[in-house]
LUMSE-906604 format. One record per residue (C-alpha): y, x, z. Coordinates in steps of 0.02 Angstrom, whole numbers, plus 50000, padded with zeros to 5 digits. Layout:
<seses>
<c2=Y	c1=X	c3=Z>
...
</seses>
This chain:
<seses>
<c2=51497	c1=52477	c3=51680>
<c2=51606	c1=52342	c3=51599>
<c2=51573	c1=52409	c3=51418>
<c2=51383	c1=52401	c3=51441>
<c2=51395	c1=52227	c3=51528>
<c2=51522	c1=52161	c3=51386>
<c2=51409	c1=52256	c3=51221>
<c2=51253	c1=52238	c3=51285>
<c2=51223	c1=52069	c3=51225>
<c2=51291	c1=52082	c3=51065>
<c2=51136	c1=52130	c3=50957>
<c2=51055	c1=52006	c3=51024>
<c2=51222	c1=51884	c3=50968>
<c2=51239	c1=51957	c3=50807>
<c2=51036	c1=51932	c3=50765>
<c2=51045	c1=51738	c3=50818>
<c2=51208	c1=51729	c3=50697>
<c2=51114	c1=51817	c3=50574>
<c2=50966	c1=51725	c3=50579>
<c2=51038	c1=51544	c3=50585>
<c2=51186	c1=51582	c3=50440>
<c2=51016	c1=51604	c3=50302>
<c2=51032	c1=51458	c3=50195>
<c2=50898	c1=51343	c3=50192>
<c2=50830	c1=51202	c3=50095>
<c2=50818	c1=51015	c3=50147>
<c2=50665	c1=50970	c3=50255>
<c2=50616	c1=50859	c3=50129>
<c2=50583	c1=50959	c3=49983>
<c2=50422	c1=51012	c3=50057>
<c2=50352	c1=51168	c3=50112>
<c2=50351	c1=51280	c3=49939>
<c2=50546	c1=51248	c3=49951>
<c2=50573	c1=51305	c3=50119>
<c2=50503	c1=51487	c3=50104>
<c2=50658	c1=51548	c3=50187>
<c2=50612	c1=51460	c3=50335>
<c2=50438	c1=51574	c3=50353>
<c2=50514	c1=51733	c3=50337>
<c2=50639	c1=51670	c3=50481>
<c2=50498	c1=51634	c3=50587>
<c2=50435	c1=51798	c3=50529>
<c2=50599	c1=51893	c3=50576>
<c2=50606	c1=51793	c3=50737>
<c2=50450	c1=51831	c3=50779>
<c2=50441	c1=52030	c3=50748>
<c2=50628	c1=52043	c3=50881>
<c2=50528	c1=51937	c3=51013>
<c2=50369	c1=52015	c3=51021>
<c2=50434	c1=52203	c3=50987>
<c2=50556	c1=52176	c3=51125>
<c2=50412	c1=52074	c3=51259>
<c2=50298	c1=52230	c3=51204>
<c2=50438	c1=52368	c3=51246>
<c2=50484	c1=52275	c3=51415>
<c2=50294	c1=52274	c3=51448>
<c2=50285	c1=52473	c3=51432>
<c2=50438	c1=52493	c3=51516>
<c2=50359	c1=52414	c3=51678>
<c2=50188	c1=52485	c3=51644>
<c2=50249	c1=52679	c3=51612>
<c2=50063	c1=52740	c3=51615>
<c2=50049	c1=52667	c3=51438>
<c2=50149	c1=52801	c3=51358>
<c2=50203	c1=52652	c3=51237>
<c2=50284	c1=52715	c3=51095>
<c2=50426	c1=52624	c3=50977>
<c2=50287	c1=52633	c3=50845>
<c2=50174	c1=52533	c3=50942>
<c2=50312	c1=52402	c3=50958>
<c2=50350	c1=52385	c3=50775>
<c2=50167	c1=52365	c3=50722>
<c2=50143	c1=52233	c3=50840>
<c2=50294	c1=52153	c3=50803>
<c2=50259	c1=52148	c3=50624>
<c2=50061	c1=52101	c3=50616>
<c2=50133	c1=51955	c3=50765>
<c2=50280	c1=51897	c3=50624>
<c2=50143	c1=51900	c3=50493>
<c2=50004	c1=51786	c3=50589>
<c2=50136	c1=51669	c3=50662>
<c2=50232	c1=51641	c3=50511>
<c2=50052	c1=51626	c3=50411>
<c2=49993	c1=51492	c3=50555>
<c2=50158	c1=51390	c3=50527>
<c2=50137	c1=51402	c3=50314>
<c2=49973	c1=51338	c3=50349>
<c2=50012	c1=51180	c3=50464>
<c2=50162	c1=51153	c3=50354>
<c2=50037	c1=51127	c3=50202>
<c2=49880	c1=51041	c3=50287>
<c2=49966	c1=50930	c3=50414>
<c2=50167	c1=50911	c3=50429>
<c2=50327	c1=51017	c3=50398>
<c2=50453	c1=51025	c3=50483>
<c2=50311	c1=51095	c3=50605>
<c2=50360	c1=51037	c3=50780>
<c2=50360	c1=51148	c3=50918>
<c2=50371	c1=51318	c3=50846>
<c2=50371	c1=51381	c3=50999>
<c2=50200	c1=51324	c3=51070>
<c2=50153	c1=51356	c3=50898>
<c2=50170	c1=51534	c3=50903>
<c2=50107	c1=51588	c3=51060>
<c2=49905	c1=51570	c3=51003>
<c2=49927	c1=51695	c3=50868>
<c2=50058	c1=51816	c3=50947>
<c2=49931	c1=51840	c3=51091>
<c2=49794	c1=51860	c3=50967>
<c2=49870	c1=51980	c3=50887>
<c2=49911	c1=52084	c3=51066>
<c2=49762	c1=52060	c3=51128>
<c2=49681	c1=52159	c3=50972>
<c2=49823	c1=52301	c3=50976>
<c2=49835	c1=52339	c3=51156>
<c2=49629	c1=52362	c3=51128>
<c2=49647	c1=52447	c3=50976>
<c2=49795	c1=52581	c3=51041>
<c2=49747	c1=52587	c3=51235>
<c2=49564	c1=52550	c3=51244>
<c2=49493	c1=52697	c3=51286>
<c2=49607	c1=52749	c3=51384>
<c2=49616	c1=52580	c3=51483>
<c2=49433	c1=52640	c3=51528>
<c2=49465	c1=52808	c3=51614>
<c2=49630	c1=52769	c3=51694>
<c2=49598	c1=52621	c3=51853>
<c2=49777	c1=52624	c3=51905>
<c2=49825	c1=52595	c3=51704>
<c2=49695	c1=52454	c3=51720>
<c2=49793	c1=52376	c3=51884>
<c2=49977	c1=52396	c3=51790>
<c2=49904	c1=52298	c3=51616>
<c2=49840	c1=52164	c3=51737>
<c2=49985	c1=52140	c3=51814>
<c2=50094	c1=52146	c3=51652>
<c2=49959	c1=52016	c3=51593>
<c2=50004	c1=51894	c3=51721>
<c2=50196	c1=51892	c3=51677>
<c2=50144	c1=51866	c3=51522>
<c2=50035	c1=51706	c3=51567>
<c2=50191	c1=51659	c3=51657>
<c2=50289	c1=51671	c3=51519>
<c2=50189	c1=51586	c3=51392>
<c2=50147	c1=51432	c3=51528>
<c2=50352	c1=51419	c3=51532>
<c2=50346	c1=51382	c3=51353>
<c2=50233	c1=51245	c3=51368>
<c2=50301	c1=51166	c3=51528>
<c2=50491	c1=51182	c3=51492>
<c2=50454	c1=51062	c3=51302>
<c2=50349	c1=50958	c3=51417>
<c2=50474	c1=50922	c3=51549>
<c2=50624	c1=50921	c3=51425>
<c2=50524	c1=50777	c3=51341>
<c2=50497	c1=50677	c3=51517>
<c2=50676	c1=50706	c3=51549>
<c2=50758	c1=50633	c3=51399>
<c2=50616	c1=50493	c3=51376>
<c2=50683	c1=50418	c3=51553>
<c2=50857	c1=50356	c3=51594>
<c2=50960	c1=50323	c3=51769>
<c2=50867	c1=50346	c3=51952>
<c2=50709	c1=50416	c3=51867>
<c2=50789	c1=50548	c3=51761>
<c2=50893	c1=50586	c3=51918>
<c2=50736	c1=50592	c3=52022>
<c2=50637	c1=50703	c3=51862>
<c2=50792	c1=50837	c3=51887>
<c2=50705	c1=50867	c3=52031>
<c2=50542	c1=50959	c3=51954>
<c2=50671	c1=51080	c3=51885>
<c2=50705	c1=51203	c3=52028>
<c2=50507	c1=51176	c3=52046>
<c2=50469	c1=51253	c3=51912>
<c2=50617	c1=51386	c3=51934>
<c2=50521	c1=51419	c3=52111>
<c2=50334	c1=51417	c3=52070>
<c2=50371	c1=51529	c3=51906>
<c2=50480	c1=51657	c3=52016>
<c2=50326	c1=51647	c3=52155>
<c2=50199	c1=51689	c3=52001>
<c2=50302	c1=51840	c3=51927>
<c2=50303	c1=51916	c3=52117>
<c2=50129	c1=51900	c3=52157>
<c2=50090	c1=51956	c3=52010>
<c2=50181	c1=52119	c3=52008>
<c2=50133	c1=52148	c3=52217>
<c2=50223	c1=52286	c3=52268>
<c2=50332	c1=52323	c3=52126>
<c2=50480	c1=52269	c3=52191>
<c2=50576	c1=52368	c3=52091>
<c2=50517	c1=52282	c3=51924>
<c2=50549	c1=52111	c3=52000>
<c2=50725	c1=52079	c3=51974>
<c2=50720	c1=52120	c3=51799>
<c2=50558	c1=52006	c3=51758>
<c2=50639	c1=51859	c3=51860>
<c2=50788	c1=51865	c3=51792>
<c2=50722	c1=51893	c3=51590>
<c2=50606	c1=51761	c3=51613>
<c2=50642	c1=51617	c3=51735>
<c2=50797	c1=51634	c3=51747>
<c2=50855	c1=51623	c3=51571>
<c2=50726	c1=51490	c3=51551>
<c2=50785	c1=51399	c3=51680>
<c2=50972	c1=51408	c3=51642>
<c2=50945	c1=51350	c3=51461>
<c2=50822	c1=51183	c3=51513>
<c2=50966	c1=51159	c3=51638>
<c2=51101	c1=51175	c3=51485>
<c2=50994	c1=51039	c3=51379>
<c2=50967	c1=50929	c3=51499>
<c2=51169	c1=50910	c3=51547>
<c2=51169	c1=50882	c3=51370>
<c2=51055	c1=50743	c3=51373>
<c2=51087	c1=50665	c3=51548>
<c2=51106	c1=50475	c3=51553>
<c2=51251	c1=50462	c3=51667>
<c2=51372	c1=50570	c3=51755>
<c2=51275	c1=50569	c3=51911>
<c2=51139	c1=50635	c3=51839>
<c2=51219	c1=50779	c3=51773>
<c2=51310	c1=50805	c3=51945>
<c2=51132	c1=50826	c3=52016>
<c2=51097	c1=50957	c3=51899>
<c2=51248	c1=51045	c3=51941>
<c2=51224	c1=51017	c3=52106>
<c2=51042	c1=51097	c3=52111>
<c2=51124	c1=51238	c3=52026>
<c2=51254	c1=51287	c3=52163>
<c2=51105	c1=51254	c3=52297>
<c2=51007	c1=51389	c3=52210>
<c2=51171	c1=51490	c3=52184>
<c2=51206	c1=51467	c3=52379>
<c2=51026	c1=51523	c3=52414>
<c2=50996	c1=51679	c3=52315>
<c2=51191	c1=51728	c3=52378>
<c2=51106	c1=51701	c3=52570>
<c2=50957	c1=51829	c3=52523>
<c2=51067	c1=51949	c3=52445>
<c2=51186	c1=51962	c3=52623>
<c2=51011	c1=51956	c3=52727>
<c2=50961	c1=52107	c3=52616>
<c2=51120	c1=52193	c3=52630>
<c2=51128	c1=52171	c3=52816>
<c2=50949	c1=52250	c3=52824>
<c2=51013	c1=52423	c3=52731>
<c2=51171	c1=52421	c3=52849>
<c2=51060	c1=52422	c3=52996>
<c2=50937	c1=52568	c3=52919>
<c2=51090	c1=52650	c3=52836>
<c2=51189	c1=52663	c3=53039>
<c2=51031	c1=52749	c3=53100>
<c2=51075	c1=52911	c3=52981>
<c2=51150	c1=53027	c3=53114>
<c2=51337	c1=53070	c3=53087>
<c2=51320	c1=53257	c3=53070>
<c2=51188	c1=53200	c3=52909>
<c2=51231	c1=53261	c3=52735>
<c2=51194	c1=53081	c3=52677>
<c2=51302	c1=52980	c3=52804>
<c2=51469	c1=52947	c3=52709>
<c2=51326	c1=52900	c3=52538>
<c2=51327	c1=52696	c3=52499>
<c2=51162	c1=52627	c3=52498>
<c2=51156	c1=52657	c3=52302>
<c2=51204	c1=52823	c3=52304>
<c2=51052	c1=52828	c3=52444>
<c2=50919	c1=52782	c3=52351>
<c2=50925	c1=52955	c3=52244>
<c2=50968	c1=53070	c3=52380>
<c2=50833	c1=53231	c3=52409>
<c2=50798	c1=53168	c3=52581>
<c2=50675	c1=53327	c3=52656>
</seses>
């Protein structure tokens, strides 16, 4: 377990160092100059959506996605995204601000026409196919709405100073709680597929608004709010793990004694042939 928790992240480590350490030309020698930039946001792009559109057949199995249908959409998403930046770059400004926000337009475009393209058909004939694409849909409306409200609040946060940015920190577990309430009412009864959508999306949203805005706090009391807010939501997610855990305790002493699965943990439960 240690090994996969240590190594786990460290493609993802090595592409960010990979991706930053290309050279690149001033900001002010104009778009032409700065083609390096474009294929980043080309690169960028193709990891981001091939990895959303693995993680979406992953919790919709009924797909049958294959790492073909990843790669395709990962490059035609790279292509129309870094094409839509070129293109503001040279009609309106470069740098182009909020790359981000930018790129979600296209890179749902581009889904949108693929997922009809490789799935339509069968999207058709299969209802319960139908119901896991809808809900896969909706985390991904989440997900794109979290890029356009974490710039948003970032930018209210920083543009106010003392008791009002201390009283703005505030919105932040909002968010954190109306995003978290979205992803689980959109997936229903798939609790199963919850943690890992709440975590891969709020949470590392959440924790990296959080991280700019210590940055950018006014004053120290500020940023003691933040941290503050942080523990609170530690303290309450640590509360609904023990509830949880006291739950399975009281199913797991109903097993009789004499039962072939009595001396099992509740992990080792969850995968035993119960008859």
């Amino acid at each position: 377990m240690a090994p996969v928790c240590l190594l786990t992240p460290l493609p993802c480590l090595l592409s960010a160092v990979l991706i930053e350490s290309a050279p690149r030309a001033a900001p002010d020698d104009g778009v032409y100059t700065n083609w390096l930039f474009f294929i980043r946001i080309w690169v960028v792009t193709c990891w981001m959506v091939g990895s959303l559109t693995l993680q979406m057949g992953q919790m919709a199995p009924r797909h049958e996605m294959k790492i073909r249908h990843a790669v395709v959409m990962g490059l035609l998403s790279g292509i129309a995204t870094s094409l839509t930046s070129f293109g503001i770059g040279v009609l309106f400004v470069f740098p182009v601000p909020f790359g981000m926000l930018i790129a979600s337009p296209p890179c749902v475009g581009v889904l949108v026409v693929c997922y009809t393209y490789f799935w339509g058909a069968q999207w058709k004939s299969d209802p319960l196919l139908r119901t896991e694409v809808k809900q896969q849909m909706s985390v991904l409306g989440c997900q794109l709405s979290l890029t356009f409200i974490y710039p948003s609040w970032i930018y209210g946060f920083i543009s106010l100073t003392g008791f009002y940015q201390a009283l703005f920190v505030l919105a932040l577990p909002i968010i954190k709680l109306l995003a978290k309430n979205w992803i689980s009412r959109a997936l229903g009864k798939r609790n199963d597929a919850k943690p890992e959508e709440v975590i891969f999306n709020v949470e590392i949203f959440n924790s990296l608004y959080a991280a700019n805005a210590l940055q950018n706090a006014s004053t120290w009391g500020v940023s003691v709010i933040i941290m503050l807010i942080d523990l609170l939501n530690f303290w309450i997610s640590m509360l609904d793990i023990v509830k949880i855990l006291n739950e399975v305790k009281i199913l797991m002493n109903k097993i009789p004694r004499d039962h072939p699965a009595a001396n099992l943990n509740f992990v080792e439960l969850t995968i035993f042939p119960f008859g």
